[in-house]
Backbone and ligand atoms as CSV (ligand in chain L), in Angstrom:
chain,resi,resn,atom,element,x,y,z
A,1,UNK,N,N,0.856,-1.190,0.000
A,1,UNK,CA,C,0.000,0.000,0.000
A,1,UNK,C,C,0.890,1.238,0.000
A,2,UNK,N,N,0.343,2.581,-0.697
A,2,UNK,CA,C,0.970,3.475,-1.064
A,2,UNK,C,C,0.180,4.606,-0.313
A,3,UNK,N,N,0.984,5.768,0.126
A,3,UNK,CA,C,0.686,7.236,0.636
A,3,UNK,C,C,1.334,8.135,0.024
A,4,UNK,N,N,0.661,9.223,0.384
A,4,UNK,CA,C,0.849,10.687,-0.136
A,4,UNK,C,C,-0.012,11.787,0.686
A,5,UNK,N,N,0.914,12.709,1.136
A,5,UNK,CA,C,0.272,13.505,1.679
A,5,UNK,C,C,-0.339,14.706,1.231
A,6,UNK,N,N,-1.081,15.442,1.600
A,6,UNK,CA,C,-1.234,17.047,1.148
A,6,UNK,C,C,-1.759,17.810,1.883
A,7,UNK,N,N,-1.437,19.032,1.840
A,7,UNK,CA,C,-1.532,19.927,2.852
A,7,UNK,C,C,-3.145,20.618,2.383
A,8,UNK,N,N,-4.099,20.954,2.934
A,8,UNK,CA,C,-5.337,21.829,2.301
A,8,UNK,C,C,-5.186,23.187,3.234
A,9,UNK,N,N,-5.744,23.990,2.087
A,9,UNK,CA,C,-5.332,25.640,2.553
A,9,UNK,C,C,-6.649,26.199,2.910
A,10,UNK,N,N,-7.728,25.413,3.445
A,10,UNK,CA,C,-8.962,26.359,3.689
A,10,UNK,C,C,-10.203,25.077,4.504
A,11,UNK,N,N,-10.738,25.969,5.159
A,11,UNK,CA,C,-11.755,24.780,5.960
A,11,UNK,C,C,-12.499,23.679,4.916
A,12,UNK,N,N,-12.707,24.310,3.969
A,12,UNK,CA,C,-13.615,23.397,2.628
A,12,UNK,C,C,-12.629,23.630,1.545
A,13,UNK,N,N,-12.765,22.382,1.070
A,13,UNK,CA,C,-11.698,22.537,-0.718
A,13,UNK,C,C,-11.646,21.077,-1.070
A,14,UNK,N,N,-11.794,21.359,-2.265
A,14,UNK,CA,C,-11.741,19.958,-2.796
A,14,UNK,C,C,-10.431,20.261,-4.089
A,15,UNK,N,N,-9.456,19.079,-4.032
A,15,UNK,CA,C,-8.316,19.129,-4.435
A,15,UNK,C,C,-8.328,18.073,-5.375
A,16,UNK,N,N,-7.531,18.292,-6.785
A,16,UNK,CA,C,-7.975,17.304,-7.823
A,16,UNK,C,C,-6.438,16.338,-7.388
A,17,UNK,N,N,-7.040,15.120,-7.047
A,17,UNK,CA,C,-5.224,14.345,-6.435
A,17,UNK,C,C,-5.276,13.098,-7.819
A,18,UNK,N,N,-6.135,13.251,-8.670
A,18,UNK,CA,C,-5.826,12.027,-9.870
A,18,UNK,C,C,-4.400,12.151,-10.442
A,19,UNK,N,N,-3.587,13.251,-10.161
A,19,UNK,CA,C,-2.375,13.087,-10.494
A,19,UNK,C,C,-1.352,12.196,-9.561
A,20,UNK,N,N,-1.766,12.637,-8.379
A,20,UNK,CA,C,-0.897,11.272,-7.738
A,20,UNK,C,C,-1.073,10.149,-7.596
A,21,UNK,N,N,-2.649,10.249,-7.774
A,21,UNK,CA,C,-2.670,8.306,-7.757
A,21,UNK,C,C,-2.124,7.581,-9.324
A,22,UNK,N,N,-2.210,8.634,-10.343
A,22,UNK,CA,C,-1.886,8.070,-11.580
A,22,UNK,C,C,-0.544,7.741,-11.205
A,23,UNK,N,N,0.176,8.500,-10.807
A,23,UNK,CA,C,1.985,8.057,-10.291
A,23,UNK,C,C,1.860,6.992,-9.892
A,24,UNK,N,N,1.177,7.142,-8.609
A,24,UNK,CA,C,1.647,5.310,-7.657
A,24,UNK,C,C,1.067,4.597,-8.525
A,25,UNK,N,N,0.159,4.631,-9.705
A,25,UNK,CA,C,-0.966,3.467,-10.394
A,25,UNK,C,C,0.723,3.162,-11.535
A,26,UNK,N,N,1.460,4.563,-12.501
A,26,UNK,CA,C,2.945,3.957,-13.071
A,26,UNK,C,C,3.673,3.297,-12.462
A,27,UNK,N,N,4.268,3.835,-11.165
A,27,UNK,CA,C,5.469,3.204,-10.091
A,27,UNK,C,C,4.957,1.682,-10.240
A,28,UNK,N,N,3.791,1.376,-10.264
A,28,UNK,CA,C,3.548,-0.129,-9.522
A,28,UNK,C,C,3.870,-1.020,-11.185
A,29,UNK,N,N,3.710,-0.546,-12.262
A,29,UNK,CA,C,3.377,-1.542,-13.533
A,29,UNK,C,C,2.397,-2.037,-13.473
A,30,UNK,N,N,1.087,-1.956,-13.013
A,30,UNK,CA,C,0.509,-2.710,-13.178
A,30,UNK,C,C,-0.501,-2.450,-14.369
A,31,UNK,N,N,-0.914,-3.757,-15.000
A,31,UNK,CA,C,-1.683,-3.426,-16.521
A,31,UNK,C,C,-3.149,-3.446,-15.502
A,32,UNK,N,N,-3.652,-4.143,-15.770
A,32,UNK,CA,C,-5.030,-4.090,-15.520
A,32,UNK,C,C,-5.432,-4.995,-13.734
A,33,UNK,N,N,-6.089,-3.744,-13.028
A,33,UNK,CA,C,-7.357,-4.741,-11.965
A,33,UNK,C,C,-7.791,-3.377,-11.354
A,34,UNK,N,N,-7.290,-3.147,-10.065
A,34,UNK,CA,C,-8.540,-2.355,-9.150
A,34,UNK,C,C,-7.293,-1.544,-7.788
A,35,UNK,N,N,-7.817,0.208,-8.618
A,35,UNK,CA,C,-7.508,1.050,-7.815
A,35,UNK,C,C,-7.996,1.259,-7.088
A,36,UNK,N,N,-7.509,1.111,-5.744
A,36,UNK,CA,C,-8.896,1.614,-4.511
A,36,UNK,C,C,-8.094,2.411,-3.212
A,37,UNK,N,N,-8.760,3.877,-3.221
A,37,UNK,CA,C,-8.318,5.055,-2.938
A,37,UNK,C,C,-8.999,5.612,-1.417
A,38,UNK,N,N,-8.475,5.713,-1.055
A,38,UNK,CA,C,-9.297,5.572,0.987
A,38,UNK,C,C,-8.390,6.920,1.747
A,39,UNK,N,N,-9.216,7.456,2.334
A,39,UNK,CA,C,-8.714,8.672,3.022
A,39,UNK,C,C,-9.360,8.228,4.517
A,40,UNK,N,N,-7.971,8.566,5.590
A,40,UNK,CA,C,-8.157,7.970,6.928
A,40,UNK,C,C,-8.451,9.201,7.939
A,41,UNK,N,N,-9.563,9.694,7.185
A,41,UNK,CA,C,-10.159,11.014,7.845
A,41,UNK,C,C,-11.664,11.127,8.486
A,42,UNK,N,N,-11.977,11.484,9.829
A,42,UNK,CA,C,-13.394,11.588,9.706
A,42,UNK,C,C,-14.169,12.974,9.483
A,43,UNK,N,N,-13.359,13.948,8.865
A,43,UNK,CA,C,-13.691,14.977,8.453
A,43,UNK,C,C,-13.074,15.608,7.253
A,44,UNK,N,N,-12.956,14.257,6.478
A,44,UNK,CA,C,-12.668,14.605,5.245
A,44,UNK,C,C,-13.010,13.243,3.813
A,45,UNK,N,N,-13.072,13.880,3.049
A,45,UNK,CA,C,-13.735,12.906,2.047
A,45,UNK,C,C,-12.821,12.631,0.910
A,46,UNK,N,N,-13.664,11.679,-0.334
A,46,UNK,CA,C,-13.099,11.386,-1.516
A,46,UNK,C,C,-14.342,11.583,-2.181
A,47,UNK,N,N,-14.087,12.068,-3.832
A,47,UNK,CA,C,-15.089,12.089,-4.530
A,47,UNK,C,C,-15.013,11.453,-6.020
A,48,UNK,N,N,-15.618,10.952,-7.034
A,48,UNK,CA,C,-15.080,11.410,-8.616
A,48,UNK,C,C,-15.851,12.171,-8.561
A,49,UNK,N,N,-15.695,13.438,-9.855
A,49,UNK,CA,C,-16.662,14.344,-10.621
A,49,UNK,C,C,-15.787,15.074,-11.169
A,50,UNK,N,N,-16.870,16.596,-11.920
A,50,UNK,CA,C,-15.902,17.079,-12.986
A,50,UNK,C,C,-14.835,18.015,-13.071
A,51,UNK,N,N,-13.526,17.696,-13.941
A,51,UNK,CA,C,-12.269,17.912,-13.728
A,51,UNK,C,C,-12.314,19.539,-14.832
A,52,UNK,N,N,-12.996,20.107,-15.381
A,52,UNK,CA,C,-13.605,20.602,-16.098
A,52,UNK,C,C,-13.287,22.096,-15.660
A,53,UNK,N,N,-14.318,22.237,-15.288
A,53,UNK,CA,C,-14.912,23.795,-15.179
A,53,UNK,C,C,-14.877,23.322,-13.484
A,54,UNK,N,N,-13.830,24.892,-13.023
A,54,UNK,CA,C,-13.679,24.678,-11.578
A,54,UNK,C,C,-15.063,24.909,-10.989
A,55,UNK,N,N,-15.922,25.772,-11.269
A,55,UNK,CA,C,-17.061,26.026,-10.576
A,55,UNK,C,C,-18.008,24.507,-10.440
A,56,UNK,N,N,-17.848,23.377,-10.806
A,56,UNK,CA,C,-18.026,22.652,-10.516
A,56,UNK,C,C,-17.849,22.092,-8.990
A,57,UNK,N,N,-16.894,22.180,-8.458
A,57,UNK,CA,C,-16.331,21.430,-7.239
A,57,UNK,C,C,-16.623,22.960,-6.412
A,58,UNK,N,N,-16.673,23.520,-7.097
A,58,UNK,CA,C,-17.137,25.204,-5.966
A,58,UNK,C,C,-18.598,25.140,-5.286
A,59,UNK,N,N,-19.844,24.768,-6.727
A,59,UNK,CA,C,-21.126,24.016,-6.636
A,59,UNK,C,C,-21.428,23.341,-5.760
A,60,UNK,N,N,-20.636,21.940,-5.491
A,60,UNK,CA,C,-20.636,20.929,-5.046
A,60,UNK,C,C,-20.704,21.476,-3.224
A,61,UNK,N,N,-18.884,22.256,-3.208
A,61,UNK,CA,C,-19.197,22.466,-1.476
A,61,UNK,C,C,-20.182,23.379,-1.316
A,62,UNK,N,N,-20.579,24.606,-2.166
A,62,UNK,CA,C,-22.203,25.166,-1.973
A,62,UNK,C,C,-23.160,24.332,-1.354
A,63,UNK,N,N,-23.601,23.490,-2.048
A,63,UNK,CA,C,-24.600,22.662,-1.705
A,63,UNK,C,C,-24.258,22.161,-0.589
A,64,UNK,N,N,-22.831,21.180,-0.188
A,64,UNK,CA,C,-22.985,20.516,0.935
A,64,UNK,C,C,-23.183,21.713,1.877
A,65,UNK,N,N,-22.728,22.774,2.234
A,65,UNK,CA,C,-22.975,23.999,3.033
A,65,UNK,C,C,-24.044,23.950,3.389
A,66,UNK,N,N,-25.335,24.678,1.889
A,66,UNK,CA,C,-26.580,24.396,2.325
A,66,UNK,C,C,-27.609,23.491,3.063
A,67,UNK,N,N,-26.710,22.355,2.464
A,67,UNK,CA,C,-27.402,20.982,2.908
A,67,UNK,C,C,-26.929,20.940,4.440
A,68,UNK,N,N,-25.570,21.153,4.717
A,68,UNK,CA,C,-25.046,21.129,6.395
A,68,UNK,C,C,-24.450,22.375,6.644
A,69,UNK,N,N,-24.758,23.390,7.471
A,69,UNK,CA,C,-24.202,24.929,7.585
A,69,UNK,C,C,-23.093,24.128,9.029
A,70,UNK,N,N,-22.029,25.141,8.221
A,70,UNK,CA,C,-20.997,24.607,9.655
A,70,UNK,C,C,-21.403,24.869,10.991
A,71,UNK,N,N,-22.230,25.955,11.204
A,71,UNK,CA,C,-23.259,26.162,12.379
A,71,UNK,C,C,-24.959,25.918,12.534
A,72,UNK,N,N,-24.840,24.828,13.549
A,72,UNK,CA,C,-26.327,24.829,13.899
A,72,UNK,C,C,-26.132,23.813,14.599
A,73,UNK,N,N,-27.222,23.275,15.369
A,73,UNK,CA,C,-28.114,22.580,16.808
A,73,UNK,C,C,-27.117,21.424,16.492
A,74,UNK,N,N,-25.812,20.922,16.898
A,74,UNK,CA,C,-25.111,20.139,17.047
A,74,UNK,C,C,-25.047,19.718,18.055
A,75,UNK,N,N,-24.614,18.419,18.804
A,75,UNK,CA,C,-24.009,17.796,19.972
A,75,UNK,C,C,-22.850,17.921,20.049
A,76,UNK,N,N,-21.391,17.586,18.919
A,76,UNK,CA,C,-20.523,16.876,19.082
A,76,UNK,C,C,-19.644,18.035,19.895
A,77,UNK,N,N,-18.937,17.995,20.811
A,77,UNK,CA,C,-18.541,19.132,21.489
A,77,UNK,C,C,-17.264,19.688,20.415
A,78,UNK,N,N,-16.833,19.338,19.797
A,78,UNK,CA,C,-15.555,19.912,18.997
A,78,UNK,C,C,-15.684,20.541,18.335
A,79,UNK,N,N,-17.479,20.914,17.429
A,79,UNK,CA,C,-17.576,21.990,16.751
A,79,UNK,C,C,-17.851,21.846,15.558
A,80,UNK,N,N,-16.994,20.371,15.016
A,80,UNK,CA,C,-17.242,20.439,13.800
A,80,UNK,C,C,-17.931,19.403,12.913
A,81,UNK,N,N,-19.363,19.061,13.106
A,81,UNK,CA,C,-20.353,18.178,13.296
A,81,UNK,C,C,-20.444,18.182,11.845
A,82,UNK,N,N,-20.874,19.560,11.419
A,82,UNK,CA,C,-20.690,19.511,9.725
A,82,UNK,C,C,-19.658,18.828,9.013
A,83,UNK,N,N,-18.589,18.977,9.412
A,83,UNK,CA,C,-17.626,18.596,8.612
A,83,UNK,C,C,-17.280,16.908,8.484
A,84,UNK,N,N,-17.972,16.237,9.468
A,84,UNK,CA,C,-17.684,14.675,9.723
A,84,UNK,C,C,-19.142,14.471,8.899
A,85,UNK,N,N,-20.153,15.001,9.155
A,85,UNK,CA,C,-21.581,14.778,8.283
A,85,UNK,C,C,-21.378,14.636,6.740
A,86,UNK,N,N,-20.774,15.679,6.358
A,86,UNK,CA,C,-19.978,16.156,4.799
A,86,UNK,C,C,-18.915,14.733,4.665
A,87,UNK,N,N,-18.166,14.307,5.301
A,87,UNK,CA,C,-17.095,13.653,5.006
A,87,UNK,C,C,-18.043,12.180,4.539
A,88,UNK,N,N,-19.205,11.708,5.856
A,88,UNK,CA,C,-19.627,10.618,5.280
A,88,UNK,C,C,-20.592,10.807,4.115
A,89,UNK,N,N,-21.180,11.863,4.159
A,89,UNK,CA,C,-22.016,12.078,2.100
A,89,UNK,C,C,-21.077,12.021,1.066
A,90,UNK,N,N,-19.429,12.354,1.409
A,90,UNK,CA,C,-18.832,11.836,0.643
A,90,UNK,C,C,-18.073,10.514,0.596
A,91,UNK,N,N,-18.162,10.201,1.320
A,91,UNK,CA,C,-17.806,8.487,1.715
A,91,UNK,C,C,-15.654,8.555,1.861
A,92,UNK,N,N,-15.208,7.799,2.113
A,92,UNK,CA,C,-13.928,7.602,2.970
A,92,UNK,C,C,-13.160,6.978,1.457
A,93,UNK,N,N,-13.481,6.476,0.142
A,93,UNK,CA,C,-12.950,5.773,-0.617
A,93,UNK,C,C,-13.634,5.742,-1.567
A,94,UNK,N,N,-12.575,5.837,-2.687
A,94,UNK,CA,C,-13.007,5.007,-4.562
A,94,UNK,C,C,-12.465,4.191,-5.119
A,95,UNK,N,N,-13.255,3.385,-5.836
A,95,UNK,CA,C,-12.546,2.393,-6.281
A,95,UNK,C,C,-12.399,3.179,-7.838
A,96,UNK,N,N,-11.550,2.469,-8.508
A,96,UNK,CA,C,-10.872,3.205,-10.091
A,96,UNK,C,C,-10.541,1.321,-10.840
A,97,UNK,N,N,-11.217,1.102,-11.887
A,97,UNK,CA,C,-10.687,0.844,-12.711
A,97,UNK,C,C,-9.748,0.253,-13.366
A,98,UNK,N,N,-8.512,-0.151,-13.490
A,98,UNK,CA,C,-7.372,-0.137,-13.883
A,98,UNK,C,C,-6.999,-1.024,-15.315
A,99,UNK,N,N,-7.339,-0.274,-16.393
A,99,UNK,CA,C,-6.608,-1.299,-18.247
A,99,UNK,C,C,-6.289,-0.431,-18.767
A,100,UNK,N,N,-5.044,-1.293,-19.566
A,100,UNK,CA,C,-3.720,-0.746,-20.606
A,100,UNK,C,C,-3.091,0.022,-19.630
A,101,UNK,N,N,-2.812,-0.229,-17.897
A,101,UNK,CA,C,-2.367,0.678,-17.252
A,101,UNK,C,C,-2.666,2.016,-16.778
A,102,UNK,N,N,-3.812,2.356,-17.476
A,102,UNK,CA,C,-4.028,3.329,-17.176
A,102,UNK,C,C,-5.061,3.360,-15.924
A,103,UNK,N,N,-6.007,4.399,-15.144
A,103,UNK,CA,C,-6.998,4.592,-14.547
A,103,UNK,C,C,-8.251,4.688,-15.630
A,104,UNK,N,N,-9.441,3.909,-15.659
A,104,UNK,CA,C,-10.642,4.382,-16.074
A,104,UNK,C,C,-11.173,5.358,-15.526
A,105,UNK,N,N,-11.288,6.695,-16.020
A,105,UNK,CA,C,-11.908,7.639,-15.880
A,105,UNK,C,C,-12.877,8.371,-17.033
A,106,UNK,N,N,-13.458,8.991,-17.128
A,106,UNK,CA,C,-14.232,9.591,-18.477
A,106,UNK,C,C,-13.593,10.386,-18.411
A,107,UNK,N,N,-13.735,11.153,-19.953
A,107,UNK,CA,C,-12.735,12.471,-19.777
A,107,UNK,C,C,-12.712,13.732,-18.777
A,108,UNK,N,N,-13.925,13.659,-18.393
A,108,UNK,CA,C,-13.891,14.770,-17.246
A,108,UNK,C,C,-13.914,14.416,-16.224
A,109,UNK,N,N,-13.593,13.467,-16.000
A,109,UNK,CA,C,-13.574,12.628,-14.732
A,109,UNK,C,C,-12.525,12.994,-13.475
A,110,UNK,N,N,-12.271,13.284,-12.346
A,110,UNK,CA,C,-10.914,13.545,-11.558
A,110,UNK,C,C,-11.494,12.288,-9.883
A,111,UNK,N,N,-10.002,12.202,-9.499
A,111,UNK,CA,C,-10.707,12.427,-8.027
A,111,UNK,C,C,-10.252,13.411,-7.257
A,112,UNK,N,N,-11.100,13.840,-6.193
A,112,UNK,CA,C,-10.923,14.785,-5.458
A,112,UNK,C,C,-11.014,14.428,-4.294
A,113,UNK,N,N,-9.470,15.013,-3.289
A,113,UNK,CA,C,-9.802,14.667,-2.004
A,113,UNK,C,C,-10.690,16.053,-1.710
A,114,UNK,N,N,-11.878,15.836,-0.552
A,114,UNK,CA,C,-12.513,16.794,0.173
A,114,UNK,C,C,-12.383,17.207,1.450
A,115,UNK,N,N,-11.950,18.202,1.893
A,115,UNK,CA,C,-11.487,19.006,3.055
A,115,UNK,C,C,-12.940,19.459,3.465
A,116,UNK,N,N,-13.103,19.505,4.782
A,116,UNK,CA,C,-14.095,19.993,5.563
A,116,UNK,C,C,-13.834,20.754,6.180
A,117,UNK,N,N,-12.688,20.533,7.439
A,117,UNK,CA,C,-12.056,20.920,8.533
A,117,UNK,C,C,-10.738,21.289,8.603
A,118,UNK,N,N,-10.436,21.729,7.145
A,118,UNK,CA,C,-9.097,22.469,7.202
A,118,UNK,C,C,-8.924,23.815,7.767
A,119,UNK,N,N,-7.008,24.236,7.336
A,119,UNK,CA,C,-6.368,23.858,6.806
A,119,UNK,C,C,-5.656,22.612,7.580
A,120,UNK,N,N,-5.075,21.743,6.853
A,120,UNK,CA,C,-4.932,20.482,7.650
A,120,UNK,C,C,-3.745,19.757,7.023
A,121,UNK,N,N,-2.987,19.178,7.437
A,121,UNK,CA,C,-1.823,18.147,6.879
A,121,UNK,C,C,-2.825,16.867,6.689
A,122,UNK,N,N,-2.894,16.225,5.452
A,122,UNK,CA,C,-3.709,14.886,5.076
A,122,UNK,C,C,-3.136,14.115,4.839
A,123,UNK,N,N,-3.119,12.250,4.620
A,123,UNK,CA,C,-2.911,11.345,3.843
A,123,UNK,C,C,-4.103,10.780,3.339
A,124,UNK,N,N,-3.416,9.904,2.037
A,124,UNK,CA,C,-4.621,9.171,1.083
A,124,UNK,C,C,-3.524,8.085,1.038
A,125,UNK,N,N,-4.406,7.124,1.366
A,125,UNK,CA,C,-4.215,5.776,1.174
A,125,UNK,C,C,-4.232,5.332,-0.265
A,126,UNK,N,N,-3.201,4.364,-1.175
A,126,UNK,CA,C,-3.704,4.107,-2.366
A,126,UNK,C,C,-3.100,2.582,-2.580
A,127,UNK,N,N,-4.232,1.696,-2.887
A,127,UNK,CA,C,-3.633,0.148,-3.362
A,127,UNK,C,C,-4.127,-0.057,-4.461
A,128,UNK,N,N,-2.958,-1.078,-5.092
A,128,UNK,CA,C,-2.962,-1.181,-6.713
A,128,UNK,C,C,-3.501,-2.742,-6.233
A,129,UNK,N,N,-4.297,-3.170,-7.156
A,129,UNK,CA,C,-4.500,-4.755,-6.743
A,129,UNK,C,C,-4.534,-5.247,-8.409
A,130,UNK,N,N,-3.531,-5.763,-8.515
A,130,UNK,CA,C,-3.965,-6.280,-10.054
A,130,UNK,C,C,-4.506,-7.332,-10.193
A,131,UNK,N,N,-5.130,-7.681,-11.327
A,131,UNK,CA,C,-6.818,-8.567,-11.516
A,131,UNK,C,C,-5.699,-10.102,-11.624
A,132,UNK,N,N,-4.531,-10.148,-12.081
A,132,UNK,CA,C,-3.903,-11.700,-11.482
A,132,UNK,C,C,-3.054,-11.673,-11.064
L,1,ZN,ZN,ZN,-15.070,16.283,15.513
């Protein structure tokens, strides 16, 4: 299993990291089986979507905002109830694909790690499992 860290510069941000997993997906050789990408955060996420037009991933934390405002009628005493709520709508891991070496993605396809509770020092977990 492979890591990589990254630093996020703001309480919310979503960061396009398909460039580093494409690295560890070269480093390994492997032709074809199953990328699977896991962040060991409970206030932070993984996503695919589009690699495109940034206002896309701008959209995205809009909504989760709306959907969870970092303030309101919480329990958890630390404050940041939103941001662990947000982390599981985005779930902890993706799986990717893996033929002719490459990652299956569509063309606008990325992944993105998601920051809730930054700014923060992160890791992403990444295993190559090839199909034999
Ligand atoms: Zn907390």
């Amino acid at each position: 299993m492979e890591q990589f860290s990254l630093t996020t510069g703001s309480r919310c941000q979503m960061i396009d990291i398909t460039g580093q997993v494409r690295d560890i997906l070269y480093k390994s050789g492997c032709a074809a089986g199953i990328c699977y990408v896991f962040v060991s955060h409970t206030t932070a996420g993984i996503t695919i979507n589009e690699n495109a037009d940034p206002d896309v991933p701008k959209d995205i934390l809009a909504a989760l905002e709306k959907l969870v405002p970092e303030h309101g009628s919480y329990r958890h005493r630390e404050g940041n109830s939103d941001a662990h709520v947000k982390s599981s709508l985005m779930g902890s891991s993706q799986t990717v694909f893996i033929e002719d070496g490459k990652l299956v993605l569509g063309t606008w396809q990325s992944l993105f790690f998601c920051e809730f509770d930054g700014p923060r020092r992160r890791t992403v977990w990444v295993k190559i499992m090839p199909a034999s």
